[in-house]
SEKOLLUM-963194 format. One line per field, with one value per residue: residue number from 1; residue in three letters; chain; x, y, z of N, C-alpha, C in turn. Coordinates in nm, 3 decimals, decimal comma. Layout:
N
resi (NUM/...) .
resn (ala/...) .
chain (A/...) .
n_u (X/...) .
n_v (Y/...) .
n_w (Z/...) .
ca_u (X/...) .
ca_v (Y/...) .
ca_w (Z/...) .
c_u (X/...) .
c_v (Y/...) .
c_w (Z/...) .
This chain:
231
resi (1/2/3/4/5/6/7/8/9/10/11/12/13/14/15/16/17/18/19/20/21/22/23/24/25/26/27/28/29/30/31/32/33/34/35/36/37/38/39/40/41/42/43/44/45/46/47/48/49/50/51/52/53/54/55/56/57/58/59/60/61/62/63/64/65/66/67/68/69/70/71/72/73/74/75/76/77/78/79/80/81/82/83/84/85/86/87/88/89/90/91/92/93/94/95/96/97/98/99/100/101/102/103/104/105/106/107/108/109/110/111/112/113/114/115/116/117/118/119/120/121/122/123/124/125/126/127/128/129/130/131/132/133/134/135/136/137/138/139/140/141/142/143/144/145/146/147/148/149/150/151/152/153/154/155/156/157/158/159/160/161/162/163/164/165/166/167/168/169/170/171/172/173/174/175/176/177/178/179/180/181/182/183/184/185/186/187/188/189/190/191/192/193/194/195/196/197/198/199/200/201/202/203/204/205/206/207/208/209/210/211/212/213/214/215/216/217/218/219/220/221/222/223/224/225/226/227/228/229/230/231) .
resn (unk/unk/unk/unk/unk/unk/unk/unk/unk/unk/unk/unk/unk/unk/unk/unk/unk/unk/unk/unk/unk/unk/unk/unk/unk/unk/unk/unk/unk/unk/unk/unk/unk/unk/unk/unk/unk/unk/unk/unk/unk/unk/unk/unk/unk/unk/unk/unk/unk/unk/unk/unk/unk/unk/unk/unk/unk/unk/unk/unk/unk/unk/unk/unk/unk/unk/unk/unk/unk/unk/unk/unk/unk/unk/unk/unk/unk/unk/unk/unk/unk/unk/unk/unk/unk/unk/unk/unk/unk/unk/unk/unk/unk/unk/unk/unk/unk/unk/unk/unk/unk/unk/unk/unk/unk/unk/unk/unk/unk/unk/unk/unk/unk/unk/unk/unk/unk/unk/unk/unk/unk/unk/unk/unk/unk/unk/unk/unk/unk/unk/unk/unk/unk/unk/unk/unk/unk/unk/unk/unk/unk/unk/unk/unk/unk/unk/unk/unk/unk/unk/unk/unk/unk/unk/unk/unk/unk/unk/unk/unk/unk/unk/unk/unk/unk/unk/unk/unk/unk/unk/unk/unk/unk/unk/unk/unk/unk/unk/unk/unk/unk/unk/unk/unk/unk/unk/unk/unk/unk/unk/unk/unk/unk/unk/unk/unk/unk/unk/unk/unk/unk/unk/unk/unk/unk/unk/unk/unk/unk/unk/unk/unk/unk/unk/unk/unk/unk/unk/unk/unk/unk/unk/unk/unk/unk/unk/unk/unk/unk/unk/unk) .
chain (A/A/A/A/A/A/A/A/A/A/A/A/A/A/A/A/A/A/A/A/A/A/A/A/A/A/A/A/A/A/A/A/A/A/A/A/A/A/A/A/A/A/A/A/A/A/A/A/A/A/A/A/A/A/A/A/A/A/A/A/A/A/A/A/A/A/A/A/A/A/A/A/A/A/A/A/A/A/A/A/A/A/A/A/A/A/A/A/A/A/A/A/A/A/A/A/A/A/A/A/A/A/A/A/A/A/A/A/A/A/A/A/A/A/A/A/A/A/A/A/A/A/A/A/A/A/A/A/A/A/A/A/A/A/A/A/A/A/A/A/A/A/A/A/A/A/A/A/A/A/A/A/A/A/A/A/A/A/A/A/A/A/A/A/A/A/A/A/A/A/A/A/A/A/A/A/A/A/A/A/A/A/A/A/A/A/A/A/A/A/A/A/A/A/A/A/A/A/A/A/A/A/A/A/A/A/A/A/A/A/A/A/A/A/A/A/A/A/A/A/A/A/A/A/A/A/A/A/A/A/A) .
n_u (4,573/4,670/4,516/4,272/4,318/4,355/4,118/3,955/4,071/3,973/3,706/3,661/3,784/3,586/3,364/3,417/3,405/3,154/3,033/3,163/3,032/2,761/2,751/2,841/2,570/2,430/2,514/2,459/2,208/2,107/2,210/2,047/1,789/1,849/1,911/1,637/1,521/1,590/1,506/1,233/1,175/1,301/1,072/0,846/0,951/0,898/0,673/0,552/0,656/0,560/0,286/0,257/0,333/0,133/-0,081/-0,029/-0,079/-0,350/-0,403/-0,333/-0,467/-0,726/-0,707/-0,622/-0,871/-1,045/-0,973/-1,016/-1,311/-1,535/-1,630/-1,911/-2,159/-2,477/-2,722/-2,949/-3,239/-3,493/-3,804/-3,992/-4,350/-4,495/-4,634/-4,645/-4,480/-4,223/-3,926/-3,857/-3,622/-3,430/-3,487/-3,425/-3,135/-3,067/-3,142/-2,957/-2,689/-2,729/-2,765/-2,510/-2,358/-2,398/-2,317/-2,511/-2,525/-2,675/-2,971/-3,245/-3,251/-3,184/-3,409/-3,621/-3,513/-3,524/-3,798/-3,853/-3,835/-4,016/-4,337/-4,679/-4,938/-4,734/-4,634/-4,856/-4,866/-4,689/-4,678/-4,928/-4,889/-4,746/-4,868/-5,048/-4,862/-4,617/-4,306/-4,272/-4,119/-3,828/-3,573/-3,338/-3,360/-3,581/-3,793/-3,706/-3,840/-4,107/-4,204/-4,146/-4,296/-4,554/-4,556/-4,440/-4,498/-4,574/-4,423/-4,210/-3,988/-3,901/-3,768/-3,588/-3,446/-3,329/-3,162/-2,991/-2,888/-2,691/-2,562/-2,305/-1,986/-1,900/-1,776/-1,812/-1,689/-1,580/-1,700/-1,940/-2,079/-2,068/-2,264/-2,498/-2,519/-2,603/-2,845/-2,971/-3,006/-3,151/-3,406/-3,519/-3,723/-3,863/-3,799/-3,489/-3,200/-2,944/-2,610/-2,348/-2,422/-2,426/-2,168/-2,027/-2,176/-2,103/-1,810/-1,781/-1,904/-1,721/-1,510/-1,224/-0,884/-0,612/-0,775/-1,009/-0,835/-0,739/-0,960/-1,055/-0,875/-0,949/-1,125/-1,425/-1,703/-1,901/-2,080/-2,031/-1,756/-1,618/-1,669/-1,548/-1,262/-1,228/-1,244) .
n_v (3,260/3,221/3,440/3,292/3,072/3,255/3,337/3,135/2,975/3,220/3,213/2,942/3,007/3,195/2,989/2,835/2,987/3,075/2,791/2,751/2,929/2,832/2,565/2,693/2,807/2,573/2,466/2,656/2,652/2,365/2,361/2,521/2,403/2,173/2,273/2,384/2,165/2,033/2,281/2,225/2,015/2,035/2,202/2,048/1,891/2,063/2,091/1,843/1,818/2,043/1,922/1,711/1,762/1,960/1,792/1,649/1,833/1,828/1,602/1,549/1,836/1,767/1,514/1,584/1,744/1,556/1,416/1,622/1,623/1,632/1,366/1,231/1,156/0,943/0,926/0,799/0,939/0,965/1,031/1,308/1,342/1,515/1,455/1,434/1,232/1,265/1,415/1,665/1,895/1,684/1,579/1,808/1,789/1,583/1,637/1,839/1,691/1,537/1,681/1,824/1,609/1,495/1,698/1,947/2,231/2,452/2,636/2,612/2,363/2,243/2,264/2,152/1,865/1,843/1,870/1,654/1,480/1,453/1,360/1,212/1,463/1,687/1,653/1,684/1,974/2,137/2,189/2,283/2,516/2,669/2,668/2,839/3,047/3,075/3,135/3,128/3,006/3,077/3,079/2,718/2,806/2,967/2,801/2,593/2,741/2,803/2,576/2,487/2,660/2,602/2,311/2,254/2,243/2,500/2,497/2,448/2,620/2,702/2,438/2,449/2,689/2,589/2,394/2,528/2,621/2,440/2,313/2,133/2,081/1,790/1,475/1,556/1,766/2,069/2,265/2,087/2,128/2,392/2,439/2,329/2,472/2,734/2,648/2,615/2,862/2,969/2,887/3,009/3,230/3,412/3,697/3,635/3,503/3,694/3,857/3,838/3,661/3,428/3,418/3,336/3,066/2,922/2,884/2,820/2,520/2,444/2,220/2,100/2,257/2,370/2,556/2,630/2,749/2,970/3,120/3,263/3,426/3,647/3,926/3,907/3,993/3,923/3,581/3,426/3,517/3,424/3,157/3,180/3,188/2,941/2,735) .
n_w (-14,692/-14,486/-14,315/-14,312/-14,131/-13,901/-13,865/-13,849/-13,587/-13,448/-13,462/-13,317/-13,055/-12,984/-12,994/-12,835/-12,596/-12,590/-12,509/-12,267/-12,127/-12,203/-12,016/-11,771/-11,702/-11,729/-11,501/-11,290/-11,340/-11,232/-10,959/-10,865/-10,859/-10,721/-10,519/-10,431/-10,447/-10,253/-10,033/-10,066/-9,946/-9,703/-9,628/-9,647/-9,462/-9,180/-9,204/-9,134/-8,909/-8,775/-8,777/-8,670/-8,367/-8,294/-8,323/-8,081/-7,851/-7,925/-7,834/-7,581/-7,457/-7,486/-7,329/-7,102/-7,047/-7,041/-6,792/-6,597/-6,611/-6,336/-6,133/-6,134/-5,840/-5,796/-5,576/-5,404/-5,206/-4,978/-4,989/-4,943/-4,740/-4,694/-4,435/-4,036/-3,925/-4,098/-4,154/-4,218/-4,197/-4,177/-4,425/-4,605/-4,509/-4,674/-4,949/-5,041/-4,994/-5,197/-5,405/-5,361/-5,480/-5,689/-5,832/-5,941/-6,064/-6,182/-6,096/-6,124/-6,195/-5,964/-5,785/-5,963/-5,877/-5,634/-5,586/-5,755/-5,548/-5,386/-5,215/-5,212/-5,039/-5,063/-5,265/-5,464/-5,385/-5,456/-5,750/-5,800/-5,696/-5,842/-6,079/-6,023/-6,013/-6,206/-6,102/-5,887/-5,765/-5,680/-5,627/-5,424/-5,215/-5,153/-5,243/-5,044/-4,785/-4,812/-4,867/-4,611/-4,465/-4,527/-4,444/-4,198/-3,875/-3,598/-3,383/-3,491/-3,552/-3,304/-3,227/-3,435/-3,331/-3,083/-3,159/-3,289/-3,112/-2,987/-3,158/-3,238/-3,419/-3,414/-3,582/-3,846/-4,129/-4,164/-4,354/-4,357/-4,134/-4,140/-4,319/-4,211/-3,991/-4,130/-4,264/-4,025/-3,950/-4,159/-4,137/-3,923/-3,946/-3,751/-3,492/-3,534/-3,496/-3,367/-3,547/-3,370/-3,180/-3,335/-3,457/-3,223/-3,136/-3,370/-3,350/-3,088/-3,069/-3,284/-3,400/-3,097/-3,162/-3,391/-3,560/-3,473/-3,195/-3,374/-3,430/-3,189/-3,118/-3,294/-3,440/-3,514/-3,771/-3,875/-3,915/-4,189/-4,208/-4,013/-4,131/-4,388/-4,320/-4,139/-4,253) .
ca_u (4,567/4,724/4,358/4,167/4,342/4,364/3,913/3,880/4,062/3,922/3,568/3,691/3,792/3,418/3,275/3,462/3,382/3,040/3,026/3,195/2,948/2,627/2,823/2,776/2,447/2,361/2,582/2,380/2,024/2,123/2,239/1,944/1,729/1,927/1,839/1,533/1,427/1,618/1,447/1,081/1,217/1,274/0,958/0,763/0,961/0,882/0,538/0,481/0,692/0,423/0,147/0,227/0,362/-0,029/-0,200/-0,002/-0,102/-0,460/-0,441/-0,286/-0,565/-0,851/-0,680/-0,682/-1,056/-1,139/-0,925/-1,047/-1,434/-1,543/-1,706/-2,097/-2,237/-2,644/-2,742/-3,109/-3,282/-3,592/-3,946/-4,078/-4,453/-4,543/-4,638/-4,582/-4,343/-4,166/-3,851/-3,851/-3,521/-3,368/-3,545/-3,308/-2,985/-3,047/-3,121/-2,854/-2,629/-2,770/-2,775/-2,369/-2,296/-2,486/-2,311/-2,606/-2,511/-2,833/-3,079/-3,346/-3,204/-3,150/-3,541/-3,650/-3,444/-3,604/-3,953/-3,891/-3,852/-4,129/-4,454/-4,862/-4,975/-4,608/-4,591/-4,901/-4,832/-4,552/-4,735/-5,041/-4,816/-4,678/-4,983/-5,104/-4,752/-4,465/-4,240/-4,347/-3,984/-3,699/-3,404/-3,371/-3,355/-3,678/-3,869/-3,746/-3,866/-4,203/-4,217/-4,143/-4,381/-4,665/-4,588/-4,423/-4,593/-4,567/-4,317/-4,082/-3,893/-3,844/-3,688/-3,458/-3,322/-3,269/-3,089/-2,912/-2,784/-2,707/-2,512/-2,125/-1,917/-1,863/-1,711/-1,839/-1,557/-1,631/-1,836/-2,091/-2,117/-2,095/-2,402/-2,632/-2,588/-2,655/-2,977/-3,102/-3,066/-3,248/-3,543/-3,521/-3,803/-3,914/-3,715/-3,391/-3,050/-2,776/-2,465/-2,252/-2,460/-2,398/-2,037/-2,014/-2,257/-2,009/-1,680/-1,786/-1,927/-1,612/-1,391/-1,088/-0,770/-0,562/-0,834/-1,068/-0,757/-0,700/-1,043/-1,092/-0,807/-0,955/-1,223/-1,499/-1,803/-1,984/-2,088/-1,966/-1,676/-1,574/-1,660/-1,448/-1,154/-1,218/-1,260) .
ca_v (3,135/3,294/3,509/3,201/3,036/3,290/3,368/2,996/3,015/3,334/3,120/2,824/3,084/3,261/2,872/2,727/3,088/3,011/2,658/2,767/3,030/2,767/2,458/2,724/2,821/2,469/2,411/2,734/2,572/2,265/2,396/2,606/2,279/2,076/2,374/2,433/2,037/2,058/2,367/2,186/1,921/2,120/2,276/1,911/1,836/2,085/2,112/1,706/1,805/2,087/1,888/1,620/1,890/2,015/1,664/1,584/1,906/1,838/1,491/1,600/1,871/1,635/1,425/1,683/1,823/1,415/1,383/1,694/1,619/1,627/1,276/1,253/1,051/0,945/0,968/0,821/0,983/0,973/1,107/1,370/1,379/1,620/1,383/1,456/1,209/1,321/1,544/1,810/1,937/1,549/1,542/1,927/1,773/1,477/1,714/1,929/1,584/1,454/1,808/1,814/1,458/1,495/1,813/2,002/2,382/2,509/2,663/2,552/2,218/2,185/2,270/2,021/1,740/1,859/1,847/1,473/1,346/1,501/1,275/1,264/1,568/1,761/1,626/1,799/2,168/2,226/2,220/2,395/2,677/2,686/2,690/3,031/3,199/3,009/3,213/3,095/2,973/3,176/2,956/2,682/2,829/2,961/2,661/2,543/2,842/2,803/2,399/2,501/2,708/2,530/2,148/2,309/2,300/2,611/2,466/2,379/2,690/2,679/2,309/2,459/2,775/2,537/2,239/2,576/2,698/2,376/2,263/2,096/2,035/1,638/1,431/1,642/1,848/2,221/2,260/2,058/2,199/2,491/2,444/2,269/2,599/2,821/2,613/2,625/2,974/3,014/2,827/3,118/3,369/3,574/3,656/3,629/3,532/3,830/3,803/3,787/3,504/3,301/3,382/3,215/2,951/2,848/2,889/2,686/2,413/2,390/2,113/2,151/2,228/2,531/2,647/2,692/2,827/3,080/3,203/3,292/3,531/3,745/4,007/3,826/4,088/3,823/3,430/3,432/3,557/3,301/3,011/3,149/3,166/2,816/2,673) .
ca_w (-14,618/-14,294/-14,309/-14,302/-14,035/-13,812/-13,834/-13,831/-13,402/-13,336/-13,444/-13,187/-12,918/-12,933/-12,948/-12,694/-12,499/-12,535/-12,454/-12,144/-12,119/-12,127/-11,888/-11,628/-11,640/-11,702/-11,396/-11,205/-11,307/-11,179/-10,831/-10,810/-10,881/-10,604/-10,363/-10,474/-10,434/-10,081/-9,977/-10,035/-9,866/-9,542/-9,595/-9,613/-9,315/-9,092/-9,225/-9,083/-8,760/-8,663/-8,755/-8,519/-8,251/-8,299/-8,312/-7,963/-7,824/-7,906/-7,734/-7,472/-7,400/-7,505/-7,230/-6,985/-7,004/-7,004/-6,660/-6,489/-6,573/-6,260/-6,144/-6,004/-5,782/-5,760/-5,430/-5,363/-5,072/-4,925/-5,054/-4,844/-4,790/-4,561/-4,306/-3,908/-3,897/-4,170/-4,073/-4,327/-4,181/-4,234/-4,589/-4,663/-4,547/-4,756/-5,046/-5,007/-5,003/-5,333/-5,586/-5,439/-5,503/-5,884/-5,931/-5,997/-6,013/-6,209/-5,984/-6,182/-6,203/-5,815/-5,768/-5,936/-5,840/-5,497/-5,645/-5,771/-5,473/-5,289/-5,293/-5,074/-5,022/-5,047/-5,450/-5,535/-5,328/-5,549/-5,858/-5,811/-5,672/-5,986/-6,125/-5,997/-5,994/-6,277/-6,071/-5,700/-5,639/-5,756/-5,586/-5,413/-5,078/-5,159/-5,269/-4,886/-4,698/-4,918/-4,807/-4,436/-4,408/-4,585/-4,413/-4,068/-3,704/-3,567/-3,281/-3,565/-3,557/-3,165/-3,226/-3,495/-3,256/-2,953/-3,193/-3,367/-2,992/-2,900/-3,234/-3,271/-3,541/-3,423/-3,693/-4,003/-4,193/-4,167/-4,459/-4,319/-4,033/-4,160/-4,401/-4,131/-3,958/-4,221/-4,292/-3,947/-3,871/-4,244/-4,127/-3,812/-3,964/-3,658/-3,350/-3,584/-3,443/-3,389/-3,587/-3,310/-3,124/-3,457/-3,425/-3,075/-3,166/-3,475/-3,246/-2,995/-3,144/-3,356/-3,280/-3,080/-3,283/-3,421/-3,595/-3,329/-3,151/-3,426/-3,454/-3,082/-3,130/-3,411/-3,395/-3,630/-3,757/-3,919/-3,947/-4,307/-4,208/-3,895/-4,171/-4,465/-4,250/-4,127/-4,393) .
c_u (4,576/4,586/4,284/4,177/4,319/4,149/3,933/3,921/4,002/3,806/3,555/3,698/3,644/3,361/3,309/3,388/3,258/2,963/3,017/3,079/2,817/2,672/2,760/2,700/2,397/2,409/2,487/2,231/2,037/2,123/2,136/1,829/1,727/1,864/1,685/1,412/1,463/1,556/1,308/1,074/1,233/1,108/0,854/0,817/0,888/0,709/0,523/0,506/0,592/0,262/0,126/0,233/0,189/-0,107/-0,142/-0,040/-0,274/-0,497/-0,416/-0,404/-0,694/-0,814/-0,703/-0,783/-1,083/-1,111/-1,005/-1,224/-1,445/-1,656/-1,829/-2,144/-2,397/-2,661/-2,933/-3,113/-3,431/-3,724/-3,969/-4,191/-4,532/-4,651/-4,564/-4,484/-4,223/-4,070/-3,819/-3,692/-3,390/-3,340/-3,412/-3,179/-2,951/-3,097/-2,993/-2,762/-2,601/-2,718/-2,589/-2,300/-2,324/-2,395/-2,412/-2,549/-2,638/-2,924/-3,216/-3,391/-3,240/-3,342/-3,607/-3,597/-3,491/-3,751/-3,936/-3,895/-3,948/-4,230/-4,575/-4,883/-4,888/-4,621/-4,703/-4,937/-4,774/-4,630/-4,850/-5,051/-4,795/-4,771/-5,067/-4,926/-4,622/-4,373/-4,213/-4,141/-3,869/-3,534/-3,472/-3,388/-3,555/-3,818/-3,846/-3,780/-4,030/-4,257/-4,234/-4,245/-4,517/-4,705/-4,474/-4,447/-4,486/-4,448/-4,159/-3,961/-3,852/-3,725/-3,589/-3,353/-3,290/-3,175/-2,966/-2,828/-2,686/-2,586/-2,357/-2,143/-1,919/-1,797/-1,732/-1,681/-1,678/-1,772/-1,943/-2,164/-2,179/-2,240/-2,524/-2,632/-2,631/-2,790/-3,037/-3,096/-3,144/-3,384/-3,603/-3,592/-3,803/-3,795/-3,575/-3,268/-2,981/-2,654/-2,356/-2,289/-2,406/-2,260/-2,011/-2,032/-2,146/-1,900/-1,694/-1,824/-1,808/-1,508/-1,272/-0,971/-0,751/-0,649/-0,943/-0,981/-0,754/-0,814/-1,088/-0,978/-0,782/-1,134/-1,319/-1,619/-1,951/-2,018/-1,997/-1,822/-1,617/-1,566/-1,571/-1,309/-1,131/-1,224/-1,128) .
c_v (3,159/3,336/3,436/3,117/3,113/3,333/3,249/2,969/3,092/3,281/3,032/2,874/3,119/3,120/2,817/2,811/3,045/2,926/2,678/2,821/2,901/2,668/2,575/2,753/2,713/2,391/2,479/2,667/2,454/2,257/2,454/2,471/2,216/2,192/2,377/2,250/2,013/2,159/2,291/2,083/1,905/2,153/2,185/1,868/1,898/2,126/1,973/1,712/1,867/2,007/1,768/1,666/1,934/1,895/1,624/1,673/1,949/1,709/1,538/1,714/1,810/1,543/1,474/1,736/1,703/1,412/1,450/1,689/1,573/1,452/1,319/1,135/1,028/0,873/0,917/0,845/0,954/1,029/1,206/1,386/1,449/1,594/1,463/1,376/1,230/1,418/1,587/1,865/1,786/1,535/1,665/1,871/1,681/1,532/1,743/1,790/1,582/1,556/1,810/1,704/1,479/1,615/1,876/2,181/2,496/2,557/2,604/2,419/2,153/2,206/2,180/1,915/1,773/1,841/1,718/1,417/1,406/1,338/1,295/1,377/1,649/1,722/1,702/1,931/2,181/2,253/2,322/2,511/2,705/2,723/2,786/3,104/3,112/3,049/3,126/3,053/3,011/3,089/2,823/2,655/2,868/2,861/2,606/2,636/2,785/2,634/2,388/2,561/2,659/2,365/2,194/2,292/2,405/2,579/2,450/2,447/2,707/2,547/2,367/2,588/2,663/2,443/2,329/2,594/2,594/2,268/2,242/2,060/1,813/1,567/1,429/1,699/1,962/2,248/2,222/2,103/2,347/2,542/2,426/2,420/2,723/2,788/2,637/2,827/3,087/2,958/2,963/3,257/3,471/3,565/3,608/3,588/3,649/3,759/3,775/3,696/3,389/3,296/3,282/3,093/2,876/2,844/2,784/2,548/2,351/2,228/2,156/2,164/2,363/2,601/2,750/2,832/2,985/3,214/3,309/3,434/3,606/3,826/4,010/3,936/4,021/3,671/3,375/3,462/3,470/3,152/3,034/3,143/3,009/2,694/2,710) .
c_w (-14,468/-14,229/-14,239/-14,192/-13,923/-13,752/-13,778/-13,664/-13,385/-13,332/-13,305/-13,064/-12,884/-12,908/-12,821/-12,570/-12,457/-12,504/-12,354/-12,025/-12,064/-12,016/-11,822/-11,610/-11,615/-11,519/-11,268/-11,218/-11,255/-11,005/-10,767/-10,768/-10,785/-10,522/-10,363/-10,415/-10,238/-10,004/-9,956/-9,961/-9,746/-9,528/-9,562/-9,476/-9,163/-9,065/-9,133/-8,928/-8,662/-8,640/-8,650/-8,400/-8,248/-8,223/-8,163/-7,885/-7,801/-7,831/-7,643/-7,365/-7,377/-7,353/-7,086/-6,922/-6,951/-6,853/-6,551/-6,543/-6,486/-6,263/-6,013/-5,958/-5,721/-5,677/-5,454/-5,233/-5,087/-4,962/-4,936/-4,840/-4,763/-4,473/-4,157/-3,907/-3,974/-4,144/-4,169/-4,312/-4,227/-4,400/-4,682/-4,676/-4,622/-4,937/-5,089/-5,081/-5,120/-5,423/-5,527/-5,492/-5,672/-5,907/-6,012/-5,972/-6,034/-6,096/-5,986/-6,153/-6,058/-5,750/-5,807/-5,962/-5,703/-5,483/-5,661/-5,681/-5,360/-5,319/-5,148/-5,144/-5,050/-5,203/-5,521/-5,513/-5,464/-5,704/-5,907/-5,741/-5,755/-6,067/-6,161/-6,014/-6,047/-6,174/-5,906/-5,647/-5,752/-5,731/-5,500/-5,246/-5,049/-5,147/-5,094/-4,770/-4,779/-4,840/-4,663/-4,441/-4,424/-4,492/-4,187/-3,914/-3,687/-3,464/-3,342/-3,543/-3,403/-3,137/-3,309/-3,390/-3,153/-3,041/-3,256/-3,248/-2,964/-3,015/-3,210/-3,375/-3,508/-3,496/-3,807/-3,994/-4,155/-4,193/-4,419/-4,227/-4,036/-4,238/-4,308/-4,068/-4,013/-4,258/-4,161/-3,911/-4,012/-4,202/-4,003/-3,867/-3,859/-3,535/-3,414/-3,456/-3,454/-3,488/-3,460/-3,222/-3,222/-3,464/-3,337/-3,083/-3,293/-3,390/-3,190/-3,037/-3,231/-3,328/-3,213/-3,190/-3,318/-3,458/-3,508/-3,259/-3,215/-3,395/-3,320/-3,042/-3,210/-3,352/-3,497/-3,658/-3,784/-3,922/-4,067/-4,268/-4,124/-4,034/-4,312/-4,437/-4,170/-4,182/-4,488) .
C-alpha cells in the first residue's frame, strides 16, 4: 500500500514538474510574441517616418529647382533690313538685349533668333548663304561680322573706331559698357586697336568711383583683364 502511495507522488511531482515545465515556455512564446509584434511595430514606424522624411525632401527640392528657374523675358526689337538708314550697330545692341533677356545660351539658338528678325534684302542674304555653305556661320559673332560686311559702307568702320575712342560708361552698369566695347572694337577688321589703347579707352570712359580709382593703380596687360576686375 505504502508502494503505491509513494509512485502515485513521485507521478504528481514529475506532472506538476512538467506542467511547470510547459507554463514557461508557454510563458517564453508569449514574450517572444509581445516582442516580436513590438519589434514590427518599430519597424512600421520608422519605415512611415523615413518615407515622409524622403517625400519632404523631395518637395523641398522640387521646390527649389521651381524657385531658382531662372525667369525670361521677350524682348521685341526691331527688323533689320539692310537699308542705309538702318543702324546695323543699333539693330546688334538690340540683339544682344533680347537672346539675354530670353535666356538663350545655344549658339545655334542665338543665330537664329537673329535671323528672325532680319527682313528686305538682309532676310534673304542669310539664307542663300546657307545655301552654298550649311556651315557659313559658326557663332553668333560670326553671323555679325558676315552681316557687317555684306550690308556695311565702307566708312562704317571709321564711325565705329572714332565712337570706340570716344566711348563712356554713362549710366549703363559695367557689363554694358563693357560689351558695347567689345562689339565695337570686333567690328574693327583692319588697322586693329592695340591692347593697351583699349585699356585706356575702357579706364577712362569708366565712371568715377573706387573702381576706376582701383584700376588706375594696377598694371593691366589686357582689355579682358581691366573688365574682369571691374566687374
Amino acid at each position: 500500500m505504502q508502494e503505491a502511495l509513494k509512485r502515485d507522488a513521485q507521478h504528481a511531482t514529475i506532472a506538476k514538474l512538467i506542467q511547470n515545465d510547459l507554463d514557461a515556455e508557454r510563458e517564453k512564446v508569449a514574450l517572444l510574441h509581445q516582442q516580436g509584434s513590438q519589434q514590427a511595430e518599430l519597424l512600421r514606424e520608422q519605415g512611415a517616418q523615413q518615407f515622409e522624411l524622403l517625400r519632404q525632401q523631395q518637395a523641398a527640392a522640387g521646390g527649389s529647382m521651381y524657385s531658382r528657374r531662372p525667369e525670361t523675358l521677350k524682348i521685341d526689337i526691331s527688323k533689320y533690313r539692310g537699308v542705309e538708314e538702318d543702324s546695323l550697330l543699333g539693330w546688334f545692341g538690340e540683339s544682344d538685349d533680347a537672346i539675354r533677356a530670353r535666356r538663350i545660351d545655344d549658339g545655334d539658338m542665338q543665330i537664329a533668333f537673329a535671323q528672325s528678325n532680319l527682313a528686305g534684302r538682309a532676310k534673304t542674304w542669310a539664307p542663300r548663304l546657307q545655301l552654298h555653305d550649311p556651315y557659313a556661320f559658326g557663332s553668333l559673332e560670326v553671323f555679325k561680322s558676315r552681316l557687317r560686311q555684306t550690308f556695311e559702307s565702307p566708312r562704317a568702320e571709321f564711325i565705329d573706331r572714332t565712337e570706340l575712342l570716344k566711348l563712356k560708361q554713362g549710366k549703363r552698369d559695367v557689363h554694358a559698357y563693357a560689351q558695347h566695347i567689345r562689339h565695337l572694337t570686333s567690328c574693327i577688321s583692319s588697322n586693329t586697336v592695340d591692347e593697351h589703347t583699349l585699356i585706356s579707352v575702357f579706364m577712362q570712359g569708366l565712371a568715377d568711383g573706387p573702381v576706376k580709382t582701383h584700376l588706375f593703380r594696377l598694371e593691366l596687360d589686357s582689355l579682358e583683364q581691366a573688365i574682369y576686375i571691374a566687374e
